[in-house]
C-alpha positions as CSV (number, residue, x, y, z in Angstrom):
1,X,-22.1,1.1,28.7
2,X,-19.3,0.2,31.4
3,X,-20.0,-3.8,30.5
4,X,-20.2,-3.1,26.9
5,X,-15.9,-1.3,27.2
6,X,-14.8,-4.3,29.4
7,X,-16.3,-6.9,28.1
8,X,-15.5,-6.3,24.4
9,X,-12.1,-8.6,24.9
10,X,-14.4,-11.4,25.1
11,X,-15.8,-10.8,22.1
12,X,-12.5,-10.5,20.5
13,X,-11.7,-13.8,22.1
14,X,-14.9,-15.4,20.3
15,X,-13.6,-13.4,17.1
16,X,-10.8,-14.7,17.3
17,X,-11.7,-18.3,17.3
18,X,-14.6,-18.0,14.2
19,X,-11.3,-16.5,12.4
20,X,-9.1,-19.3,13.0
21,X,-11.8,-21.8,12.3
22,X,-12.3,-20.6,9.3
23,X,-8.9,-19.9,8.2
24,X,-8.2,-24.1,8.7
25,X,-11.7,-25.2,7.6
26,X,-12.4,-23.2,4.4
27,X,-11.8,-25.3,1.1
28,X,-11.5,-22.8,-1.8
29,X,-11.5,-24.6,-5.3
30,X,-9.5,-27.3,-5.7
31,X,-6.4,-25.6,-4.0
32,X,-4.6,-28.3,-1.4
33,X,-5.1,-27.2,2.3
34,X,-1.2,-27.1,2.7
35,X,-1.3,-24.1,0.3
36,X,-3.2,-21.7,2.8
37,X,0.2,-22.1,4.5
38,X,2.5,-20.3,1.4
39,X,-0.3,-17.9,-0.9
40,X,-0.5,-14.3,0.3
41,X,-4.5,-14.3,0.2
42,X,-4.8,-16.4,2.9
43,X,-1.7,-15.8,5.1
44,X,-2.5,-11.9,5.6
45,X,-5.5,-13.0,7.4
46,X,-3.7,-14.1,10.5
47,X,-2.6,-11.0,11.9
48,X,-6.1,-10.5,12.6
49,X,-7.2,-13.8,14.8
50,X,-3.8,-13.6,16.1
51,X,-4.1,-10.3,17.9
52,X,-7.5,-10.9,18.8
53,X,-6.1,-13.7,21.2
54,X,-3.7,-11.6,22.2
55,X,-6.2,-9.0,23.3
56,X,-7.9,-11.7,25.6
57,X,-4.8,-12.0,27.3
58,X,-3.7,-7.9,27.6
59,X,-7.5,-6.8,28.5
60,X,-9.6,-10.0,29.3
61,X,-8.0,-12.2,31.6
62,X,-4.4,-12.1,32.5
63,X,-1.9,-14.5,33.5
64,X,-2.5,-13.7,37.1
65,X,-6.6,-14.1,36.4
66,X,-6.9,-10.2,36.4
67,X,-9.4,-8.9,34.3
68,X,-8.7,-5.3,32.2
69,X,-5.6,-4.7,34.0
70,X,-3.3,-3.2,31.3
71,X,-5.4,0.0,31.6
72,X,-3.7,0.2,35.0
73,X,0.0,-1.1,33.7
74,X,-0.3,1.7,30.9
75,X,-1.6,4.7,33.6
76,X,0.9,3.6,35.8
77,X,3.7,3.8,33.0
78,X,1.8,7.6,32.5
79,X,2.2,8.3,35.5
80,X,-1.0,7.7,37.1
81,X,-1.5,6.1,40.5
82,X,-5.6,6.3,39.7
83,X,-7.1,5.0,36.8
84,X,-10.0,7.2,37.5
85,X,-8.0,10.1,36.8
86,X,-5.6,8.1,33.5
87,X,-6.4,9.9,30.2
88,X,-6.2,6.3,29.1
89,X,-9.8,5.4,29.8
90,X,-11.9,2.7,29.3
91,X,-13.2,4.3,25.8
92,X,-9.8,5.0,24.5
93,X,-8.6,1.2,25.2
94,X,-12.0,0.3,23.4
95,X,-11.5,2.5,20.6
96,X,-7.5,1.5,20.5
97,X,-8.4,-2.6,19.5
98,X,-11.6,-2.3,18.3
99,X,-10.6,0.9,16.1
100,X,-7.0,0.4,15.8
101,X,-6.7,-2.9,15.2
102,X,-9.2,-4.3,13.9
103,X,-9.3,-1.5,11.7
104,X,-5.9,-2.5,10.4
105,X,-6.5,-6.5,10.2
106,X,-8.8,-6.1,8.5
107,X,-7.6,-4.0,5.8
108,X,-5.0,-6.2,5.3
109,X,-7.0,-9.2,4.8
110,X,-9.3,-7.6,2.5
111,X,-7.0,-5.0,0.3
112,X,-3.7,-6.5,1.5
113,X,-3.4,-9.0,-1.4
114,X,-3.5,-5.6,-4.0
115,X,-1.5,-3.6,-1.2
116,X,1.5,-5.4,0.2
117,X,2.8,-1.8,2.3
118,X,-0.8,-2.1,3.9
119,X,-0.6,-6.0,5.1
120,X,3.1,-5.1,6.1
121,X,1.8,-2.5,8.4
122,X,-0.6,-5.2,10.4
123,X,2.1,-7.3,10.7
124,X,4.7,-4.7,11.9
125,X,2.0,-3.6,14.1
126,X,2.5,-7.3,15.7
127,X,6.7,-6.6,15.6
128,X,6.4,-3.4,17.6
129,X,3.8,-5.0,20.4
130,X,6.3,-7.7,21.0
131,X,8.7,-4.8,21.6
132,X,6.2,-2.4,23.7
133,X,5.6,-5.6,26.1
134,X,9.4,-6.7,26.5
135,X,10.7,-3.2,27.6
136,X,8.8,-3.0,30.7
137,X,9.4,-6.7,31.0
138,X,13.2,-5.8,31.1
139,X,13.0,-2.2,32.8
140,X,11.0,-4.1,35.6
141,X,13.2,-6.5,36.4
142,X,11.3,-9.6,34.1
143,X,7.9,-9.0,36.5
144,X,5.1,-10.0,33.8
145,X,2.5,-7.3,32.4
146,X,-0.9,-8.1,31.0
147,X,-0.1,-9.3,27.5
148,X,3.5,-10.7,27.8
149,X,3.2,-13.9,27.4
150,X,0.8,-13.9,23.8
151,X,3.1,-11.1,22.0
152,X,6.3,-13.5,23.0
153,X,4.3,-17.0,22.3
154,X,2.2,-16.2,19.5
155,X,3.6,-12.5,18.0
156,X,7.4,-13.0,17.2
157,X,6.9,-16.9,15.8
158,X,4.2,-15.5,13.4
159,X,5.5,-12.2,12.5
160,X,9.1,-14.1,11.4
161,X,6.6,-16.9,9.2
162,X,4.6,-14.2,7.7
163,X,7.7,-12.2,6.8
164,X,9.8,-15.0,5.6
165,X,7.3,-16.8,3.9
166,X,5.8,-13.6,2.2
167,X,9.1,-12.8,1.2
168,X,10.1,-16.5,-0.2
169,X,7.1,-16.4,-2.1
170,X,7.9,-12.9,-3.5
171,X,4.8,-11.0,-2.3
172,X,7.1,-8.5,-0.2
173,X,10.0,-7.7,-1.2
174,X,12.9,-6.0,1.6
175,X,11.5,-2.6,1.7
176,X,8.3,-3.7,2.5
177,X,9.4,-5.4,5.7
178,X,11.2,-2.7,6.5
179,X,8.1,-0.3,5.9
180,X,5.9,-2.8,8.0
181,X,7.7,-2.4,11.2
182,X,8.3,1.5,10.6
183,X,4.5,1.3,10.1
184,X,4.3,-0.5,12.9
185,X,6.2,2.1,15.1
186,X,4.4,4.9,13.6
187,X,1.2,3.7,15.2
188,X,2.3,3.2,18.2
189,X,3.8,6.8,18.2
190,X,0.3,7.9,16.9
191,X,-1.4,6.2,20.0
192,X,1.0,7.4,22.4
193,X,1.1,10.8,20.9
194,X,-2.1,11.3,21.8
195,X,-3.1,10.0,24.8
196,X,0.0,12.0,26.0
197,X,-1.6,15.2,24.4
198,X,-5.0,14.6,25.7
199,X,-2.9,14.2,29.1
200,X,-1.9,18.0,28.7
201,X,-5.5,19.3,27.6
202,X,-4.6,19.4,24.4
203,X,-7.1,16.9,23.0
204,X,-10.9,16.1,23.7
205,X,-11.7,13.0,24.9
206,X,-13.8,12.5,22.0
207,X,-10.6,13.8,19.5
208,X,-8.4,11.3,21.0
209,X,-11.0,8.6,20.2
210,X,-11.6,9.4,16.4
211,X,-7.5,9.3,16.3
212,X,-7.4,5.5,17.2
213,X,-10.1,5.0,14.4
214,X,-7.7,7.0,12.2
215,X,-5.1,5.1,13.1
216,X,-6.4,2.0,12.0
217,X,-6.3,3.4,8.1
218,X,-2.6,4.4,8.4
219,X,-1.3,1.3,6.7
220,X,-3.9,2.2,3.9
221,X,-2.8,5.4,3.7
222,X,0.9,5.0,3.6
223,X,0.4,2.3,0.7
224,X,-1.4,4.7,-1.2
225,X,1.3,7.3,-0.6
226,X,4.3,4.7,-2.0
227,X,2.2,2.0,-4.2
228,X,0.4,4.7,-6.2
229,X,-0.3,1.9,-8.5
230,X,-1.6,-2.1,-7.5
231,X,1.3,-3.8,-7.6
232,X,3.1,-5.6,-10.9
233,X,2.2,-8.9,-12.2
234,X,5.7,-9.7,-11.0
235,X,4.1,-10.3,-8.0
236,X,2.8,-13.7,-6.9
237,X,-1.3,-13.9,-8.0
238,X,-4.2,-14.3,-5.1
239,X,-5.8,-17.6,-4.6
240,X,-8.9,-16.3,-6.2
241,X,-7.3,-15.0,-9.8
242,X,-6.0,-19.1,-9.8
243,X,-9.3,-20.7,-9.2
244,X,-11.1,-18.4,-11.6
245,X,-8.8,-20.2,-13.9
246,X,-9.2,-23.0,-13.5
């Protein structure tokens, strides 16, 4: 079970690049590959790949060539000198990007083209990271922490392409950027939250895992609380209601 927690980043990793290969290889219809690069249908399934690389980097293999050693940044930011005794455990960090994340990626790549608040909230999800890894940069005096370098590098560049180009094409409109990254802090309040409540007894461990599966269904579930219908035909059509037409 212990290889199976630690050794899910690699799998991520492999994810990660079956995602991306697929994103650039994939013909569908007679649609011109530079169009991948503008229609919403294909755009909202970067976030995904994205992070998974990004996981590599925060849980695989660091910078520094250490392997699963944000569990130890994020108990020592709790407060924890030993892991052994971090609320943050090997099965909470499993259930954070696995549940989480993938959770929400996925959602947006699949119901994100009918649910622009939902697709905003991966993405935010992407904004805030950048922001949870540059504080302790900063606070620390600009010593690195497992993850630093792919939410800089990859994170911000994409976030500002997807918003922009999302929002050029008419897909999102203002609000729904501004939704995305409140989305975005929401979940990172949610994970937080509760590992800090499971610190004080207040949680099972078992409670604090079906959370981070929860979590992952908060963009969902915040579109369905403000889009209570698809949206209008204002909006920009998928990639798939095109080539039917054609």
């Amino acid at each position: 079970m212990h290889e199976v927690l630690v050794g899910w980043p690699w799998l991520s990793l492999a994810f990660a690049v079956l995602f991306l290969a697929w994103w650039f290889l994939r013909r569908r219809g007679t649609l011109p590959f530079r169009s991948r690069f503008t229609e919403p249908s294909w755009l909202l399934w970067l976030p995904l790949p994205v992070y998974m690389l990004h996981q590599f980097e925060e849980h695989g293999v660091d910078l520094f060539g250490r392997h699963y050693h944000f569990q130890t940044d994020l108990c020592t930011a709790l407060g924890y000198a030993n892991v052994a005794d971090c609320p943050a455990t090997e099965v909470f960090i499993c259930a954070v990007n696995v549940g989480t994340v993938w959770i929400a990626g996925l959602v947006a790549g699949v119901l994100g083209p009918r649910r622009p608040i939902a697709a905003a909230g991966m993405i935010g999800l992407l904004a805030v990271n950048v922001v949870a890894h540059l504080g302790p940069f900063v606070r620390n005096g600009g010593a690195y922490n497992s993850g630093l370098l792919s939410a800089v590098v990859l994170f911000l560049p994409v976030v500002v392409w997807l918003f922009r180009a999302l929002l050029a094409r008419g897909f999102f409109r203002r609000r729904d950027v501004l939704l995305g990254v409140a989305v975005g802090f929401l979940m990172h309040a949610v994970l937080l939250g509760s590992v800090t409540l499971a610190d004080k007894g207040l949680l099972s461990s078992s409670a604090l895992v079906a959370i981070q599966i929860v979590n992952g269904f908060v963009p969902l579930g915040i579109s369905f609380l403000l889009e209570r219908q698809p949206p209008s035909e204002a909006r920009p059509e998928s990639i798939s209601s095109l080539t039917a037409r054609r």
